[in-house]
VEXKOL-673823 format. One record per residue: x, y negated, z negated of N, C-alpha, C, CB in turn. Coordinates in nm, 4 decimals, decimal comma. Each point is the difference from the previous one (the first is absolute). Glycine has a CB too. Layout:
# residues N
    n.east   n.north      n.up   ca.east  ca.north     ca.up    c.east   c.north      c.up   cb.east  cb.north     cb.up
         X         Y         Z         X         Y         Z         X         Y         Z         X         Y         Z
...
# end
This chain:
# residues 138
    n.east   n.north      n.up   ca.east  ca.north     ca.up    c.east   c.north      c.up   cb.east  cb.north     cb.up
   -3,3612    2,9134   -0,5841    0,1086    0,0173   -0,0942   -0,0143   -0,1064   -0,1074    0,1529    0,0980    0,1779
   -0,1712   -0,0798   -0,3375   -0,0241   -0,0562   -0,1100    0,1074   -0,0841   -0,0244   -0,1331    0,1698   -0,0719
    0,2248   -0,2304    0,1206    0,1563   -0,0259   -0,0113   -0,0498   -0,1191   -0,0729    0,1623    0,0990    0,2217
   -0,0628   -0,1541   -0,3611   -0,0220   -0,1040   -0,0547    0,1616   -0,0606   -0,0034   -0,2442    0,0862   -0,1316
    0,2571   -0,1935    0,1314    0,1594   -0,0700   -0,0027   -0,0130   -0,0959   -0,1569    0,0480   -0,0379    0,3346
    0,0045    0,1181   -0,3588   -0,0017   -0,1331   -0,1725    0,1527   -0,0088   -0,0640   -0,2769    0,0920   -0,1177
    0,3143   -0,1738    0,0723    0,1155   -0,0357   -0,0495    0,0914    0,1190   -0,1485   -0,1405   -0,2773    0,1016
    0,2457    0,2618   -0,0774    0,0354    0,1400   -0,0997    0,0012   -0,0327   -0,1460    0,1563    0,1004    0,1761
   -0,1382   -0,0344   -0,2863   -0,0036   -0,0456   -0,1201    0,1109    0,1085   -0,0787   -0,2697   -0,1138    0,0259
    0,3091    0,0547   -0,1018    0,1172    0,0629   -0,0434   -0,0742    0,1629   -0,0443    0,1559   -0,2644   -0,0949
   -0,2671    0,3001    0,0724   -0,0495    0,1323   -0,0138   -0,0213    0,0913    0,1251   -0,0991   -0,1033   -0,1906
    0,1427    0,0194    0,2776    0,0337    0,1026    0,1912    0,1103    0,0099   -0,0298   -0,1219   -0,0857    0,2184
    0,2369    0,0533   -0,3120    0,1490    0,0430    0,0380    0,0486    0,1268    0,0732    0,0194   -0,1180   -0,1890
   -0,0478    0,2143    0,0956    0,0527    0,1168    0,0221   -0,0994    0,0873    0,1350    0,1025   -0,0139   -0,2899
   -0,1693    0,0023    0,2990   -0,0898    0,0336    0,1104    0,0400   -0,0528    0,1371   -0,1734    0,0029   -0,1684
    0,2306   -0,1508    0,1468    0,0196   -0,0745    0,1408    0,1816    0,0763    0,0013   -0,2054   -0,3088   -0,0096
    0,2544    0,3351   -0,0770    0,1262    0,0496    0,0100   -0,0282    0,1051    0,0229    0,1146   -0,1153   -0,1150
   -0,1888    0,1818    0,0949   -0,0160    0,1631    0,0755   -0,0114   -0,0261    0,1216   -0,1186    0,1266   -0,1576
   -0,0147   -0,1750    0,2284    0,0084   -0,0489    0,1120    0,0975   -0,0424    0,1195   -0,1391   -0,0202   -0,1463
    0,2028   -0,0429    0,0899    0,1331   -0,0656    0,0730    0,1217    0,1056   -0,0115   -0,0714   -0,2607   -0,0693
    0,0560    0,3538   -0,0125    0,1200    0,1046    0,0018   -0,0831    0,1097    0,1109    0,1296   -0,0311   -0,2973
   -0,2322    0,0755    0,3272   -0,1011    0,0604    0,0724    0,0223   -0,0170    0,1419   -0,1489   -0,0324   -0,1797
    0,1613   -0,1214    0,2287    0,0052   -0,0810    0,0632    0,1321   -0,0071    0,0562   -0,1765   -0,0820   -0,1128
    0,2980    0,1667    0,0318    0,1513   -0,0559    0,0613    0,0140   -0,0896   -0,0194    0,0259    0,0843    0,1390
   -0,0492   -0,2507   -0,2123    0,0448   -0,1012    0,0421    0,1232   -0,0219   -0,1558   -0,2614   -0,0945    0,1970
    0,2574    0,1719   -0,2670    0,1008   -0,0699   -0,1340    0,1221    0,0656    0,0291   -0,1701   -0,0284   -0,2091
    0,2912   -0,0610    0,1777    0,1081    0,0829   -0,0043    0,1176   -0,0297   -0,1378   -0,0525    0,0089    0,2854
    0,1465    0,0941   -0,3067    0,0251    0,0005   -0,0716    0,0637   -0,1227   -0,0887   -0,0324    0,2029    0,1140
    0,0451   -0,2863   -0,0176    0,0838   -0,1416   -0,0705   -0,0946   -0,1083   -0,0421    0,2032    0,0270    0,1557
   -0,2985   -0,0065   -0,0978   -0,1322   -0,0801   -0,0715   -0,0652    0,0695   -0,0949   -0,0479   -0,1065    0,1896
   -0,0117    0,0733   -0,2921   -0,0622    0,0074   -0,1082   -0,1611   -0,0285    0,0318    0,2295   -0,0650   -0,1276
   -0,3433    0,1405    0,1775   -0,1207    0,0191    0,0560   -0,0952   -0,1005   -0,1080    0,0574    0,2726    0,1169
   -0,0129   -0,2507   -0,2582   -0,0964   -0,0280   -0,1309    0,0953   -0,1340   -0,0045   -0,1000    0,2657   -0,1583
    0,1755   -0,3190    0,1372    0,0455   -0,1196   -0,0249   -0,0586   -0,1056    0,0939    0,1970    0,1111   -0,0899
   -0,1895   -0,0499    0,2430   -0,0516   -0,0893    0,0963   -0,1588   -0,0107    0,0145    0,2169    0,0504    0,1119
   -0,3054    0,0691   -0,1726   -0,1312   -0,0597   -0,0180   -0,0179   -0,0676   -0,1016   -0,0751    0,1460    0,1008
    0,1781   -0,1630   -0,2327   -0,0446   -0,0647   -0,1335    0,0344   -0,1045    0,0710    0,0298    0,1326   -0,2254
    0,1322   -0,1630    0,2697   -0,0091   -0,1828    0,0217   -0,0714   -0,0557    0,1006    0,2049   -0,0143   -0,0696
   -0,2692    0,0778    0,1843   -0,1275   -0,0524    0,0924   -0,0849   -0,0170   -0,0783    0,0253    0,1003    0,1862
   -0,1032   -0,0309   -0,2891   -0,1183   -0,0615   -0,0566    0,0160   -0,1100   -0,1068   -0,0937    0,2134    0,0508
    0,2399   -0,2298   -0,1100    0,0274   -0,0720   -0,0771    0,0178   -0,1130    0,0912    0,0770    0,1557   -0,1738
   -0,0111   -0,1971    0,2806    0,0263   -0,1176    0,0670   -0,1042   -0,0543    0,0779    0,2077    0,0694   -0,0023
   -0,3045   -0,1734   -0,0264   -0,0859   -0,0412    0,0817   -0,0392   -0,0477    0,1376    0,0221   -0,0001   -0,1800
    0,1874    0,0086    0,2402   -0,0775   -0,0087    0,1355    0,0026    0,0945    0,0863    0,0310   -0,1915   -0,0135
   -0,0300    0,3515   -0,0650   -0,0018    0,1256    0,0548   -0,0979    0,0590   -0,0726    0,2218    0,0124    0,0718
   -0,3051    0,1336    0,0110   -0,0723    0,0539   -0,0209    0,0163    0,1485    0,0357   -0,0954   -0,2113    0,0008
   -0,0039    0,2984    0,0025    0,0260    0,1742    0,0137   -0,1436   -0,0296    0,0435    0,1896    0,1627   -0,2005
   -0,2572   -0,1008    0,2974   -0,1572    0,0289    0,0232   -0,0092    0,0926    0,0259   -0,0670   -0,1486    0,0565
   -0,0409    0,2170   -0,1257    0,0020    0,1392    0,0302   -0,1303    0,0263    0,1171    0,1115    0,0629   -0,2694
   -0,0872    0,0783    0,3016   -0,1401    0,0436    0,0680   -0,0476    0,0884   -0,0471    0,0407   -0,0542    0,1712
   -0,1702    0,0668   -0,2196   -0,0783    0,1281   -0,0881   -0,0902   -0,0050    0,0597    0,0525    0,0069   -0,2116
   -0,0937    0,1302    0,2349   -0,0923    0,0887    0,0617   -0,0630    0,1240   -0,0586    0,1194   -0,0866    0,1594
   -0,2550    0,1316   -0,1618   -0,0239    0,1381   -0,0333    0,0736   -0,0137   -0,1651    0,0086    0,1367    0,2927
   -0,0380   -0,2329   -0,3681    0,0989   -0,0210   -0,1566    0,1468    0,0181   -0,0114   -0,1880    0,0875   -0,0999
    0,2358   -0,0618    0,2259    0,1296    0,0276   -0,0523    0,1001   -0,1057    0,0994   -0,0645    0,2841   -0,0869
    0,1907   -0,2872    0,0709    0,1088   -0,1577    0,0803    0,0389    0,1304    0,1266    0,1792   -0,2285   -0,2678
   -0,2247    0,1119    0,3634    0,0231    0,0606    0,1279    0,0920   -0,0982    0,0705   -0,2268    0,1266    0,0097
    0,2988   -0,2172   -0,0697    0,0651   -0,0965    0,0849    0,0828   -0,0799   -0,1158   -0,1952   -0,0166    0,2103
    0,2858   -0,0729   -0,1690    0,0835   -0,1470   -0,0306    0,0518   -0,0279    0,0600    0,0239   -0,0020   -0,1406
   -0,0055   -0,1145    0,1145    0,1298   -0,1157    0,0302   -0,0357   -0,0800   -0,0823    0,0591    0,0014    0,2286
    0,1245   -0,0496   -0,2254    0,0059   -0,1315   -0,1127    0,1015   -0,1145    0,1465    0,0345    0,1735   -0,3634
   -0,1045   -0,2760    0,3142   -0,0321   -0,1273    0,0207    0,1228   -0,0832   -0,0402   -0,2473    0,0486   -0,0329
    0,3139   -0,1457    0,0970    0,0227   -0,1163   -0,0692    0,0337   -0,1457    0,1052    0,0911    0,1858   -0,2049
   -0,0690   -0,2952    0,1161    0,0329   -0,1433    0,0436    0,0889   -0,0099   -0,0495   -0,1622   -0,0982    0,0286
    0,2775    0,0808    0,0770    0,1371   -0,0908   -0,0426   -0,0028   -0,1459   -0,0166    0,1096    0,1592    0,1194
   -0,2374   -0,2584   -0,0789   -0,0245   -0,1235    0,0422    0,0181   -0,0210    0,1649    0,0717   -0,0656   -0,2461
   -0,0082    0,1785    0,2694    0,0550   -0,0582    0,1659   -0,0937    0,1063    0,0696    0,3019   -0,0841   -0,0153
   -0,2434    0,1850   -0,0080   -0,1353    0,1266    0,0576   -0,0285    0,1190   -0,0557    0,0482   -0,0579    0,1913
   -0,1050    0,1189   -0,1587   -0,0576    0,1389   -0,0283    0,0714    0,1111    0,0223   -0,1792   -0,0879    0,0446
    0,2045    0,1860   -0,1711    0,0363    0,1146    0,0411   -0,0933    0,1759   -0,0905    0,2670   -0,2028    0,0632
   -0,2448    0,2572    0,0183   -0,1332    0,1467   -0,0358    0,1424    0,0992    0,0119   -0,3260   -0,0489    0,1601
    0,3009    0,1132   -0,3339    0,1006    0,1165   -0,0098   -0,1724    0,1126   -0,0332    0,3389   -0,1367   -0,1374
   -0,2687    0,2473    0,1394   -0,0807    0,1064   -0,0948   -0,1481    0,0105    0,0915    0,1197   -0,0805   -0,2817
   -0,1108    0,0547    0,4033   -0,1128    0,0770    0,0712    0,0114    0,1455   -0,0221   -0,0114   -0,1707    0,1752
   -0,0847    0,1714   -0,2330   -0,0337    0,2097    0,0447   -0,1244   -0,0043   -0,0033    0,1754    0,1588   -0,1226
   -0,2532   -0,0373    0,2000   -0,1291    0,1125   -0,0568    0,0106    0,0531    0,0078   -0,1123   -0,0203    0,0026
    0,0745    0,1228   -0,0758   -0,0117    0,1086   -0,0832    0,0016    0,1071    0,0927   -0,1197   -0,1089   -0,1817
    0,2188    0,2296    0,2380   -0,0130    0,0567    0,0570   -0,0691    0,0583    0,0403    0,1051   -0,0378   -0,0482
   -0,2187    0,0963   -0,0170   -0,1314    0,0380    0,0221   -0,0706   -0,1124    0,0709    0,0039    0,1495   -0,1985
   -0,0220   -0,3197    0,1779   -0,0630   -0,0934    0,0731    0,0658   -0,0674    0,0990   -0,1120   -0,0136   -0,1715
    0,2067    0,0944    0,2201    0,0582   -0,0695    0,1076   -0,0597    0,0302    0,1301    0,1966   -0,0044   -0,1254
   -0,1914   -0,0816    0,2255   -0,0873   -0,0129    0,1536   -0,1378   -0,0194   -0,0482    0,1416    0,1704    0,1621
   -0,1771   -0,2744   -0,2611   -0,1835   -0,0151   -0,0473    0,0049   -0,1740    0,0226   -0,0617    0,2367   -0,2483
    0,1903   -0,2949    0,2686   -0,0486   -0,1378   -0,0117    0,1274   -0,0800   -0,1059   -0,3035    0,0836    0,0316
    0,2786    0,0062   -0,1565    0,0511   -0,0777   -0,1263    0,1002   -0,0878    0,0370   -0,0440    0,1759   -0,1480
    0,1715   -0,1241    0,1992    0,1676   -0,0990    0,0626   -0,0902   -0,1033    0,0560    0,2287    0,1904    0,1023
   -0,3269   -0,2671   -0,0056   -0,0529   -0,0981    0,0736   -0,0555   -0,0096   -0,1066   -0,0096    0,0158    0,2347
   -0,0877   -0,0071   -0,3142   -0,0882   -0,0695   -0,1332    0,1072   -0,0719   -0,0582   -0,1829    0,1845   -0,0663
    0,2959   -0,1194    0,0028    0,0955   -0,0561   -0,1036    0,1002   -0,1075    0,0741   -0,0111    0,2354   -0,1461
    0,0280   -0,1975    0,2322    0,0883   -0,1131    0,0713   -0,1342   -0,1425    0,0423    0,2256    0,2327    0,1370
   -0,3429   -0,2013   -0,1226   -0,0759   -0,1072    0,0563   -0,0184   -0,0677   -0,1701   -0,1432    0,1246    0,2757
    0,1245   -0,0474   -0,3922    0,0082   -0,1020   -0,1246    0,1024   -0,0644   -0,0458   -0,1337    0,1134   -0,0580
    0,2468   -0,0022    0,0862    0,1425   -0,1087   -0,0205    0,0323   -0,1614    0,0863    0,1050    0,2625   -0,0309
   -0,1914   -0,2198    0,1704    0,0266   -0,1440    0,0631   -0,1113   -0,0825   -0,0563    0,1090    0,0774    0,2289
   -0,2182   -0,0308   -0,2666   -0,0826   -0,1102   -0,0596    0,0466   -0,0378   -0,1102   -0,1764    0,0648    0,0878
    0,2330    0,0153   -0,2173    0,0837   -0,0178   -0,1086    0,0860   -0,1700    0,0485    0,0276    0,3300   -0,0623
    0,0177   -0,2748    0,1744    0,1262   -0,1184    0,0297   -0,0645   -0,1278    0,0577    0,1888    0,1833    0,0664
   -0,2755   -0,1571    0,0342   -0,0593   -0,1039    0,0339   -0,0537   -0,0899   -0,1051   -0,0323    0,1265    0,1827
   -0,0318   -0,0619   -0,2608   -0,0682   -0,1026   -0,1352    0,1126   -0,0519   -0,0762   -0,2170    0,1407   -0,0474
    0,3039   -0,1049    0,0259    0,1130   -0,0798   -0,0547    0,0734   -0,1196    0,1055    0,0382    0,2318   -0,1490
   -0,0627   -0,2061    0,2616    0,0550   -0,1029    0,0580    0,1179    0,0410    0,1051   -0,0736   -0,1278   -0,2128
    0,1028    0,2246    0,2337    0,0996    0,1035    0,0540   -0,0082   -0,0131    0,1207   -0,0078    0,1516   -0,1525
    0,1387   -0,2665    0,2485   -0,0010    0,0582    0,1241    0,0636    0,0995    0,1004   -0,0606   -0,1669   -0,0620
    0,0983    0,2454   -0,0450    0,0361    0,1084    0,0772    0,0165    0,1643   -0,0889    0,1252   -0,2177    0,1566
   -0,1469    0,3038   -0,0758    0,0456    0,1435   -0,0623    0,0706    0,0792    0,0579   -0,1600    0,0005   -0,0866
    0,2748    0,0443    0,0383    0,1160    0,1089    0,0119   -0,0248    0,1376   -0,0822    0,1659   -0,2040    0,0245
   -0,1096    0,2682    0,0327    0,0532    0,0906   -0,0851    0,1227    0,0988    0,0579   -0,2384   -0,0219   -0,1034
    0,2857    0,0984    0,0124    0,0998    0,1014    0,0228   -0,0389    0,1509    0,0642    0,0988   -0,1324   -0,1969
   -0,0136    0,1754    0,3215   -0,0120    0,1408   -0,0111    0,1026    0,0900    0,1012   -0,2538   -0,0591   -0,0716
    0,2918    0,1361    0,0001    0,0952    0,0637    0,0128    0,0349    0,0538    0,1833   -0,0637    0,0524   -0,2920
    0,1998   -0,0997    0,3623   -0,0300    0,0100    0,1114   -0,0290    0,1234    0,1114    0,1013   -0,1851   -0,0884
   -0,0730    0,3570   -0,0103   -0,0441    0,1035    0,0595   -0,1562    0,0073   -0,0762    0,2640    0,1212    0,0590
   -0,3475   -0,1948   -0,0975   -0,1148    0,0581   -0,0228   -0,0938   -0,0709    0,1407    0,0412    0,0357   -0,3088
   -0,0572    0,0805    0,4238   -0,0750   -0,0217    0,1175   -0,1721   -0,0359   -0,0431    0,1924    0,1796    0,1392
   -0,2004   -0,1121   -0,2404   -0,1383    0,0246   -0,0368   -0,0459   -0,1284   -0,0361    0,0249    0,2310   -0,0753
    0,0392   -0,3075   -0,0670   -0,0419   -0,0941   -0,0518    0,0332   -0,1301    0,1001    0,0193    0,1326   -0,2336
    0,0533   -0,1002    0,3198    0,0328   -0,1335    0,1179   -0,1485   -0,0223    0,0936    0,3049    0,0785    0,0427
   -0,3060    0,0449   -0,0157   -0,1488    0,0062    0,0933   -0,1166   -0,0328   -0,0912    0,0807    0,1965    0,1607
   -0,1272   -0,1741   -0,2631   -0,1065   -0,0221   -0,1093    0,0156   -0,2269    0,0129    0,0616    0,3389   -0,2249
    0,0482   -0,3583    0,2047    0,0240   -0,1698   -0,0322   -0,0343   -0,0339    0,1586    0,2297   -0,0285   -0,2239
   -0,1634    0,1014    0,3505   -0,0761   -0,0394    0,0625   -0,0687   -0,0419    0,0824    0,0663    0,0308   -0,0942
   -0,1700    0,0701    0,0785   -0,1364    0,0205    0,0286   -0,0735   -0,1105   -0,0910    0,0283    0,2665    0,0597
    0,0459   -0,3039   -0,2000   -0,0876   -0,1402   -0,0610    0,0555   -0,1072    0,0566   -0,0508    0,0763   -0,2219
    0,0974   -0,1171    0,3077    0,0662   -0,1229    0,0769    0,1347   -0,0011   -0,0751   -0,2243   -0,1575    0,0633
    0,2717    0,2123   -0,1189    0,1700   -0,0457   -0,0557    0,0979    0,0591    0,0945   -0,0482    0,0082   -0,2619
    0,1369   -0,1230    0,3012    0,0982   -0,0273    0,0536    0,1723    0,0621   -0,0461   -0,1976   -0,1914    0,0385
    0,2403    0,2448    0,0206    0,1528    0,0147   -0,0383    0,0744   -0,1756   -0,0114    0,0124    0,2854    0,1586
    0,0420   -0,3413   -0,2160    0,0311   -0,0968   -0,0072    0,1385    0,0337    0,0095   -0,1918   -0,0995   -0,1029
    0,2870   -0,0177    0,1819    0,1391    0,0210    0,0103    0,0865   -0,0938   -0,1441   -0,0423    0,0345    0,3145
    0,0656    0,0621   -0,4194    0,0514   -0,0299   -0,0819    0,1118    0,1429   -0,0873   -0,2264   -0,2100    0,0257
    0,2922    0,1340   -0,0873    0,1106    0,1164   -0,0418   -0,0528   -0,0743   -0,1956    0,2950    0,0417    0,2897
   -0,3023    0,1413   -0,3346   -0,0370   -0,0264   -0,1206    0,0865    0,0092   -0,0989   -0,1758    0,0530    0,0726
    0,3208   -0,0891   -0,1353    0,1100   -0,0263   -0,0624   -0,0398    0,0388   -0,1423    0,0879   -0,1805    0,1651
   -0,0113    0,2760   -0,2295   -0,0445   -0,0076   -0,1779    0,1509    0,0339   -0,0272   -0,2941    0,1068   -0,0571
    0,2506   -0,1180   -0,0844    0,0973    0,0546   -0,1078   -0,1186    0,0423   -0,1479    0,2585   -0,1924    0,1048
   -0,1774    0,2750   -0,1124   -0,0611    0,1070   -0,1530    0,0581   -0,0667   -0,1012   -0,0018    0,2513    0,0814
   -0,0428   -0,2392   -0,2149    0,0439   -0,0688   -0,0951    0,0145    0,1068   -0,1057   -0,0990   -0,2227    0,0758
    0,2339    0,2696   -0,1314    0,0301    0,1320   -0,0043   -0,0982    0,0168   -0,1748    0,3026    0,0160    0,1884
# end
């Protein structure tokens, strides 16, 4: 499998937003294109893509709070899903973090998705006992 992982550029926008709408992961209160412009605009976040066969078979975007790591916007490409890509992209996001200095990585996921619980893990991730508190900012 030709799989390449390289960093996104504001000319993947709309492609990685197809993707991620493909993918199920955008919803209506987030803004898909705002959150890949300010990841590539903010330097201690990133988007990596996975391309294969010329075309994006994968992402996630990346970031450092200073304290730890968190991975939104995993998908592949429905067609490349069960090939690897989710373990490729999650193994560059932790190197992403590691080279910055990152001791640790989190992320979010929704608590009826059985699927994506088993995918985290099978990569060693842990349910952690924590309660996740927000507020929207209207």
């Amino acid at each position: 499998m030709g799989v390449s992982i390289l960093a996104a550029t504001a000319a993947d926008r709309e492609d990685t937003v197809v993707l991620w709408e493909a993918a199920g992961l955008t919803r209506p209160w987030n803004d898909p294109r705002s959150d890949f412009d300010l990841a590539l605009a903010t330097p201690t976040s990133a988007i990596l893509l996975a391309r294969g066969d010329g075309r994006l078979s994968g992402s996630v975007m990346v970031g450092f709070d200073g304290h730890r790591g968190w991975v939104y916007y995993l998908a592949a490409a429905p067609d490349s899903r069960r090939q690897g890509i989710g373990r490729m992209l999650m193994r560059a996001a932790e190197e992403w973090l590691h080279e910055r200095g990152c001791p640790k990585i989190q992320l979010m996921v929704r608590g009826d998705n059985a699927q994506a619980r088993g995918f985290y893990a099978a990569l060693g991730y842990e349910l952690q006992d924590v309660v996740t508190v927000g507020k929207r900012f209207a």
